[in-house]
N, C-alpha and C positions, 0 to 999 in steps of 0.2 A: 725738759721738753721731750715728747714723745718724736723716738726716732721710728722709718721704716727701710730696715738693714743698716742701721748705721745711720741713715741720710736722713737732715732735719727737712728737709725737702725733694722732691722729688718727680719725675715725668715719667712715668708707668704707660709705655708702649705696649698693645696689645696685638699681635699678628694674627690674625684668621685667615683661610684662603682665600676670601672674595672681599676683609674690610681689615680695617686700621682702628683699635678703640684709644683712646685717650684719656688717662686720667691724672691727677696731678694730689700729689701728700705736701700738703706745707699747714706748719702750725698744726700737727696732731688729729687735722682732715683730709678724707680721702673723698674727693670730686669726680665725678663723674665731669668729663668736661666735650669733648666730640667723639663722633664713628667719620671715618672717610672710607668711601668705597673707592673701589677699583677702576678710576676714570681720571681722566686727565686734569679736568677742573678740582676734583676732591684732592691730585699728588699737588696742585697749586699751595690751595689751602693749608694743607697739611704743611707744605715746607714752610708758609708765611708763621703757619700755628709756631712750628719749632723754633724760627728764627725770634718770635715774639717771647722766648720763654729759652733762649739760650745757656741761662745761669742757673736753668733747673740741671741734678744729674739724673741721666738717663736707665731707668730700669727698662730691659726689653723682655718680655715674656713670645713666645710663640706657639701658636694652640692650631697644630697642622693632625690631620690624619695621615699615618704612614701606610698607605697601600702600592 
C-alpha cells in the first residue's frame, strides 16, 4: 500500500494567514476535502471536522509570509 511519510493514512493541515485547508491521504488518495476561514463558525466546523476524523495522524504544514 502507498504510504505518505510513513502514514497509510492521513489529515494534511494546511495553515495560511487568513484560512485552514484540509486534505486527507487514505488508501494511496489525496482528497481535497475543506478551507475554513478565519471566523468563529468555520473554528466550529473545523473542530467538529477533527473530532469526526480523530484516527487520522496529523501532518501540519504552515505556508506564512515572514515580514
Amino acid at each position: 500500500m502507498t504510504t505518505l511519510l510513513g502514514q497509510r493514512k492521513a489529515l494534511i493541515i494546511i495553515v495560511k494567514d487568513s484560512e485552514v485547508q484540509i486534505l486527507t491521504w487514505d488508501k494511496g488518495v489525496l482528497n481535497h476535502n475543506a478551507v475554513f476561514s478565519a471566523d468563529e463558525h468555520s473554528f466550529d466546523v473545523f473542530g467538529r471536522f477533527l473530532d469526526s476524523h480523530s484516527d487520522f495522524p496529523v501532518i501540519s504544514v504552515a505556508d506564512v509570509n515572514a515580514e
